[in-house]
C-alpha positions in Angstrom: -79.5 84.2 91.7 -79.2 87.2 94.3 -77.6 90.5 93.7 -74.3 89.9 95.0 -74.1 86.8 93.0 -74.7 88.4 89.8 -72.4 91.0 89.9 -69.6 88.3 90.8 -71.0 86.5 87.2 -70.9 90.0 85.6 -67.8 90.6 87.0 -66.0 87.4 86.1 -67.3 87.5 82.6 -65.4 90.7 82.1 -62.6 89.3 83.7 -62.6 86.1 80.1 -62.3 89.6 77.9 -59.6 91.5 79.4 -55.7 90.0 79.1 -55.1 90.5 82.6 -58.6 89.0 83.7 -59.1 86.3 86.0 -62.1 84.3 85.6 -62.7 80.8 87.3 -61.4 78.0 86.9 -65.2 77.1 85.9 -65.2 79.5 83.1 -61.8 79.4 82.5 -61.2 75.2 81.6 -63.5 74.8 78.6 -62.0 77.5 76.9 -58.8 76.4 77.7 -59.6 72.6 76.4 -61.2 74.1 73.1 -57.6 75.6 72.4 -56.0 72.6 72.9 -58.2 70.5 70.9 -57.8 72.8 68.0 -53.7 72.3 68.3 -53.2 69.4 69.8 -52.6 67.2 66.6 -50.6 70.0 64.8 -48.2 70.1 67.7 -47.6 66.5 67.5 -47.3 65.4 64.1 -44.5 67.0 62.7 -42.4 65.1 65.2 -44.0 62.1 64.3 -43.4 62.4 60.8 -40.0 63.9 61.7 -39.1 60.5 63.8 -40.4 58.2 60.6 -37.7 60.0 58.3 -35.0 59.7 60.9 -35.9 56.0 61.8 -36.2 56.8 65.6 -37.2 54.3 67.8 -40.0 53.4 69.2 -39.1 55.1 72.7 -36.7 58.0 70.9 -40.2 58.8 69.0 -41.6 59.1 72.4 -39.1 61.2 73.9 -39.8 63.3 70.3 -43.6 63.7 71.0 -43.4 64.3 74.3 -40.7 67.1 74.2 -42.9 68.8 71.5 -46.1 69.0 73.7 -43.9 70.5 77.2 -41.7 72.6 74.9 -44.9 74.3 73.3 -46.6 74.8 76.7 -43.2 76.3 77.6 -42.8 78.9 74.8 -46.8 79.5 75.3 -46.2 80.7 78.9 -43.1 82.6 77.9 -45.7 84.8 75.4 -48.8 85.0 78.0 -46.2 85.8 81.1 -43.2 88.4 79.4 -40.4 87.5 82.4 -37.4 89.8 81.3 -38.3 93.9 80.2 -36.2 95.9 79.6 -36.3 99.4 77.6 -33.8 97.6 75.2 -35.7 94.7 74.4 -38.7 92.4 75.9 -39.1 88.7 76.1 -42.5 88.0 74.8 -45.2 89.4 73.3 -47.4 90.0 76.6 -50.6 88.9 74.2 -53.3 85.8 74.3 -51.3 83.5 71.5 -50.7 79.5 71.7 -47.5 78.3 70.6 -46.6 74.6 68.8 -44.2 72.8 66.8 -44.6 74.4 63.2 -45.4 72.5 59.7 -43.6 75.0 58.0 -39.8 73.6 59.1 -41.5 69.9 58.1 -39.9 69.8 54.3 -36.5 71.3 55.1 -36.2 69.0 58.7 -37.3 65.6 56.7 -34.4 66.6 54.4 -32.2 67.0 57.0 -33.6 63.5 59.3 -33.0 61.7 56.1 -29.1 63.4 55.3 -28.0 63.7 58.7 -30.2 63.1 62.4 -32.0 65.0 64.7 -29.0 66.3 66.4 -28.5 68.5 63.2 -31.8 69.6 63.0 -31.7 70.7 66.6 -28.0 72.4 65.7 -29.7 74.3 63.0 -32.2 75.0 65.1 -29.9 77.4 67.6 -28.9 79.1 64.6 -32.3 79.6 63.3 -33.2 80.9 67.3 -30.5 83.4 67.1 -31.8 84.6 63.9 -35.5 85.3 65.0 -34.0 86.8 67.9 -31.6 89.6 65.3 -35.1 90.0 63.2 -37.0 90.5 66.9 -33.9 93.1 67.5 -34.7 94.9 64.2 -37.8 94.6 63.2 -38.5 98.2 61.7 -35.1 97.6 59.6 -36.1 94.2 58.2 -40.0 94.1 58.0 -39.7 95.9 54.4 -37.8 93.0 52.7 -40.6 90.5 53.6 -44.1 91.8 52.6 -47.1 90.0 51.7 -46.0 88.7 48.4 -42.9 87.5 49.6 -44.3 85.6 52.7 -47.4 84.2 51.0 -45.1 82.5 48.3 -42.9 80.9 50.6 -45.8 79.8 52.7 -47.7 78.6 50.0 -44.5 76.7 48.5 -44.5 75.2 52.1 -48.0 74.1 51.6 -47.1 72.2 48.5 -44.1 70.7 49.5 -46.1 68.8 52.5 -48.7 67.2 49.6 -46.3 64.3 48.7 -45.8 63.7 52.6 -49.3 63.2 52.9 -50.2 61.5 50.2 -47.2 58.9 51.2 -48.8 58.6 54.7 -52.3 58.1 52.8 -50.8 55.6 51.4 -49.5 53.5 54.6 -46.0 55.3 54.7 -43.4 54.8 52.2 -41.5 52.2 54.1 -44.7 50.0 54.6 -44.8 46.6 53.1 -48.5 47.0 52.7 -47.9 50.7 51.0 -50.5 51.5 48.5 -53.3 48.6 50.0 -57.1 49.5 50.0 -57.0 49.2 53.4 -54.7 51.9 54.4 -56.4 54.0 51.5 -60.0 52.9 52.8 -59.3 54.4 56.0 -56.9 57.5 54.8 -60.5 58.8 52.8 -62.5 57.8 55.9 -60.9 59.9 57.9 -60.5 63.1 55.5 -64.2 62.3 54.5 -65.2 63.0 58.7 -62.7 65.8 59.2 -64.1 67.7 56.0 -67.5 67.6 56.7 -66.7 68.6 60.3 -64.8 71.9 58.7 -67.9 72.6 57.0 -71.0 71.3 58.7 -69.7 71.0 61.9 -70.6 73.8 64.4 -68.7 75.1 67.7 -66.4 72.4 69.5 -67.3 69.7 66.3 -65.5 72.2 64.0 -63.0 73.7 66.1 -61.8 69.9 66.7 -62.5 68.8 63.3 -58.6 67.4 63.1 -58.9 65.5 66.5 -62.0 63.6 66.0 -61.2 62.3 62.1 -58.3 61.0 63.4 -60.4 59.1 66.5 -62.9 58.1 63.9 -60.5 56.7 61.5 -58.1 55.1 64.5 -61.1 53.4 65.3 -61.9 51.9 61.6 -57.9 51.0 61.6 -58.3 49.3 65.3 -61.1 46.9 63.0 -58.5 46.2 60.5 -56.2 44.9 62.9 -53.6 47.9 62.4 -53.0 49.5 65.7 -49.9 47.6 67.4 -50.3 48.8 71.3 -47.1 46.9 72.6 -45.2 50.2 73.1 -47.7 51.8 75.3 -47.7 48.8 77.8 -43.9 49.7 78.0 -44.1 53.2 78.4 -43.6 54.7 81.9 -46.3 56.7 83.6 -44.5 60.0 84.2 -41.3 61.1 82.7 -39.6 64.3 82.6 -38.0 65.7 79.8 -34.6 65.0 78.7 -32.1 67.8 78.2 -29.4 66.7 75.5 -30.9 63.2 74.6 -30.4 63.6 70.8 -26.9 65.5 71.0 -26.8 68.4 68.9 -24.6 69.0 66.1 -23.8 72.2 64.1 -23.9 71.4 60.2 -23.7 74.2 57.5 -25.8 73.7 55.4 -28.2 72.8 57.8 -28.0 75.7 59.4 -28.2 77.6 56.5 -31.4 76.1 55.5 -33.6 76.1 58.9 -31.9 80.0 59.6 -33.4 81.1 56.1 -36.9 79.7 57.4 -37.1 81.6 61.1 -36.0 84.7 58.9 -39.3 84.2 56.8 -41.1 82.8 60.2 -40.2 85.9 62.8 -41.3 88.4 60.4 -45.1 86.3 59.3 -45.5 86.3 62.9 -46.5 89.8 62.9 -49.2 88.5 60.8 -50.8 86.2 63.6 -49.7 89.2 66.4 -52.1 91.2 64.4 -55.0 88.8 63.9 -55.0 88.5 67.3 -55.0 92.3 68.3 -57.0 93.5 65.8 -59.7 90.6 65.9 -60.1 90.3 69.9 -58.5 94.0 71.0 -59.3 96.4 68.2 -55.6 97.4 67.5 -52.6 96.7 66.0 -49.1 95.1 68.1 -47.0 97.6 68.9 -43.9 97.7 68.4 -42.4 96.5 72.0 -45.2 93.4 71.8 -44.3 92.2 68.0 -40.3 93.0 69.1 -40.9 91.2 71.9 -42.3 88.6 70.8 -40.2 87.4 67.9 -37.3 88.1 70.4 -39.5 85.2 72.8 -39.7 83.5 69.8 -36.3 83.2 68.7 -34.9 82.1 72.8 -37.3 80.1 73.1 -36.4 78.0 70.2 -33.0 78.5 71.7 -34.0 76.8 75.0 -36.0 74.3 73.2 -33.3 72.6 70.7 -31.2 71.8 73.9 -34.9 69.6 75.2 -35.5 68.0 71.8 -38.0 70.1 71.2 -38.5 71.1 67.9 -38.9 74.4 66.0 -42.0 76.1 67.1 -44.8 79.1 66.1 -47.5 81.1 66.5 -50.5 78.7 65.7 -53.4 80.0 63.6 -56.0 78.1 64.6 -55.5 79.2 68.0 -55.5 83.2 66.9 -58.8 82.3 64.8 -60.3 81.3 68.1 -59.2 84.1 70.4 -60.6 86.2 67.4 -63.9 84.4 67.3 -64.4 84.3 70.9 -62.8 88.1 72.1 -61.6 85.3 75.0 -58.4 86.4 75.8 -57.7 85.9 79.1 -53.7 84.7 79.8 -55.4 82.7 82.7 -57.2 80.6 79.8 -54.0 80.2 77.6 -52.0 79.3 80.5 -54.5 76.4 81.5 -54.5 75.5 78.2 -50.4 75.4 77.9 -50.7 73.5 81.4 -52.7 70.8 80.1 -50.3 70.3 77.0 -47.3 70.2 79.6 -49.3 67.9 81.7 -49.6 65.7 78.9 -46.1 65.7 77.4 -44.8 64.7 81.0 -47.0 61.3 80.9 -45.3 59.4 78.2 -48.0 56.5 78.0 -50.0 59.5 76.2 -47.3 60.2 73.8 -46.8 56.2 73.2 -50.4 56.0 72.3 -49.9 58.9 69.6 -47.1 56.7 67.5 -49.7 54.2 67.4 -51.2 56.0 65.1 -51.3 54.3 61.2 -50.0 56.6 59.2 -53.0 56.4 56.7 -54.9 58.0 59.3 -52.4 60.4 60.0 -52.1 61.3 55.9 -56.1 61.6 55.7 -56.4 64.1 58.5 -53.2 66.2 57.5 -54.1 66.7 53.7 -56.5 69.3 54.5 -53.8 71.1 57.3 -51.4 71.3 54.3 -54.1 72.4 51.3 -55.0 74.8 53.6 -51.6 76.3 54.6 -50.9 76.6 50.7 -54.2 78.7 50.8 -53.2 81.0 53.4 -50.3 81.6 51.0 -52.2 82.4 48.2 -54.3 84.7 50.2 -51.2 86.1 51.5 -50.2 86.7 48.0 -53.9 88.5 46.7 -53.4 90.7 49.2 -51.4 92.5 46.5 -52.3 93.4 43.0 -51.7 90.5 40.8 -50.1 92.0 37.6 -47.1 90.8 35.6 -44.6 91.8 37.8 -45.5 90.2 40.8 -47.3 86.9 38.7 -43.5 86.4 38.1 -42.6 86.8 41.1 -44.5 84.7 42.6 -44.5 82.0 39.5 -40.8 82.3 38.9 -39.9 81.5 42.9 -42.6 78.2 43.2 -41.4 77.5 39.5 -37.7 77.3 40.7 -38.3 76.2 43.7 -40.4 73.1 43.3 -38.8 72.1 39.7 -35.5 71.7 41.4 -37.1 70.0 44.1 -38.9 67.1 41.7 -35.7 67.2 39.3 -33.3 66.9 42.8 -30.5 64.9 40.4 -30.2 68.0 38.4 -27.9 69.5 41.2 -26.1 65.7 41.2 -22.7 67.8 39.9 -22.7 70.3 43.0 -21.4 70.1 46.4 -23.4 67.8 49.0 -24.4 71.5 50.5 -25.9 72.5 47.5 -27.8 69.8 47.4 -28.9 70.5 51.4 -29.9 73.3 51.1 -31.3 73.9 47.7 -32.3 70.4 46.4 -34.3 68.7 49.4 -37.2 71.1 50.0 -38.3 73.7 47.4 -38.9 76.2 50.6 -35.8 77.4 51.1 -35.1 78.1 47.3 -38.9 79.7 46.2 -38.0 82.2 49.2 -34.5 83.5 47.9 -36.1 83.7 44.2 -39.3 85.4 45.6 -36.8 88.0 47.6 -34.3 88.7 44.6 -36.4 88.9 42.2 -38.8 91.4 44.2 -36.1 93.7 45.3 -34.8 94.1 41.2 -38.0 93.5 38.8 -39.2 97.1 38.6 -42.9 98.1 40.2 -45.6 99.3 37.8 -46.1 103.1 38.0 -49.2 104.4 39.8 
């Protein structure tokens, strides 16, 4: 290599480290692929599972998947490339983050698929949208009502609500006729058995797409048993654009009530993965224009998205965890990477081969995603002292909020919106507990 050649490879490997940087497309497309690897099955599933409790159709489900994968590279690119400043507010964050559909709406939209359809979840949605975009508003005002305690119970309540889910899908799916079979369970521990030793004797792209390959490896062991149906791909068409309105939308109360209480709690843990990602690959906190803007991004975005079918959507931790790792954080590589998600939500034969996925394989890959979103929550939570005042806290709120849950008919004598909101998913009612109960159960003196 000559002198003038490696400058142009120092120079382009400064270019990987600094936002505006822009490396080659050489350097810049396996970094890109490693961050979509690491999301690709997280931004899928929930509108998988989401379409199962809703009894969608075969081609509806498609039409679900694929709006999920263009609607995340969409809100990606509206966080990399900020297209509205203005000294009132910004629209998006201007920093190296991935955006996907989010587990934690999972509980609260499988109680609403199975009350109502996707149009409400969708309507609920907007709300929700218009909500992150008031917290993005007025941040400073509202940040002190939701620290660590608070946001680590209602994630790790979110975590627990998601183990039935799995286990169901472990299981075959609830609706199965062969629910509960050896087979389904064979291949269910097959696959958890390859993704957690991945997670922890994996190394580099192994780990990173731990998810990804458990679910090839057990796909594969299902495809042996005969329990891979491939008749929908065959009838899928090649390239398909999204389609704006295709699953209505509808504006129910409760609904609304119960999705707007969760992008409350959702715009204001963001600042948690806005500050992973500073502080691990930039040596500095957000400030307060990025984390405003951002939450404002985050809140139209979700906006925009409802009217696509696309549903609710977050920061994504694995994604921060990488730009962390790596100090990569290039928008050049986050926008490849958001272009290869929107390339692959526009060919609808890829999203037709993701519903032929068995759910047992989908339940033995996801079981670790949810254990380890209800750890994040506890380490959320042992971020603060644990002493009787905030044990209650936190026990009191997953107490409440889970008992209700499991006991559902013990709300049978209430309004059909009590039950909505309260009875279906213990998220919504751990997170009002957790906040009440902080705000009046005195602090222990210093």
């Amino acid at each position: 290599m000559n002198t003038k050649e490696a400058k142009q490879s120092v120079q382009m490997d400064k270019a990987l480290f600094d936002f505006y940087g822009k490396p080659s497309i050489g350097q810049s497309l396996p970094l890109a692929i490693q961050h979509v690897l690491a999301m690709i099955v997280g931004c899928v599933t929930p509108s998988i599972i989401v379409a199962g409790v809703a009894g969608l159709s075969q081609e509806d489900s498609v039409i679900l998947i694929q709006a999920a994968l263009v609607m995340s590279a969409l809100t990606t690119l509206i966080q990399l490339f900020p297209f509205i400043k203005t000294k009132w507010f910004t629209i998006g964050a201007g920093l190296p983050v991935m955006m996907g559909i989010s587990f934690a709406y999972v509980p609260s939209m499988q109680a609403i698929a199975a009350d109502f359809d996707i149009a409400t979840i969708l309507g609920a949605q907007i709300v929700g949208g218009i909500i992150a975009l008031l917290v993005g508003l007025n941040i400073k005002r509202i940040r002190k009502f939701f620290p660590p305690l608070i946001t680590g119970t209602v994630v790790f309540s979110i975590g627990l609500s998601l183990y039935p889910t799995a286990i169901n899908y472990m299981a075959g799916g609830a609706s199965s006729e062969n629910y509960g079979s050896w087979k389904n369970w064979l291949v269910a521990i097959i696959t958890l058995i390859i993704v957690t030793t991945l997670n922890h004797f994996g190394k580099g792209i192994w780990k990173l797409a731990s998810i990804l390959i458990g679910i090839i490896g057990g796909y594969i062991v299902a495809l042996c048993f005969g329990m891979v149906d491939f008749s929908s791909v065959a009838q899928a068409a090649i390239f398909q654009l999204p389609k704006p309105m295709h699953f209505g939308i509808k504006f129910e109360p409760s609904s609304c009530v119960a999705l707007g209480i969760l992008f409350a709690i959702n715009s204001v843990q963001a600042i948690g993965d806005f500050s992973a990602t500073t502080t691990g690959s930039m040596d500095r906190m957000p400030t307060d224009t990025e984390l405003s803007g951002g939450i404002v991004g985050y809140g139209i975005s979700n906006i925009f998205c409802a009217f696509f079918g696309g549903l609710p959507t977050a920061t994504y931790s694995q994604n921060v965890g990488i730009v962390s790792t790596t100090k990569v954080i290039s928008r050049r590589v986050l926008g490849i990477a958001a272009a290869i998600l929107m390339a692959a939500g526009l060919i609808p034969k890829f999203s037709s081969i993701l519903t032929t996925i068995p759910y047992c394989v989908l339940g033995g890959a996801t079981i670790s995603v949810f254990a380890s979103i209800a750890m994040t929550g506890m380490k959320l939570i042992t971020t603060e002292p644990m002493d009787f005042r905030n044990t209650t806290v936190v026990g009191l709120a997953v107490a409440v909020g889970m008992g209700v849950t499991q006991a559902s008919a013990s709300l049978a004598q209430f309004p059909d919106w009590v039950m909505t909101i309260f009875g279906k998913s213990p998220v919504v009612l751990a997170t009002i507990v957790a906040i009440v109960l902080n705000l009046t159960l005195p602090k222990a003196k210093k």
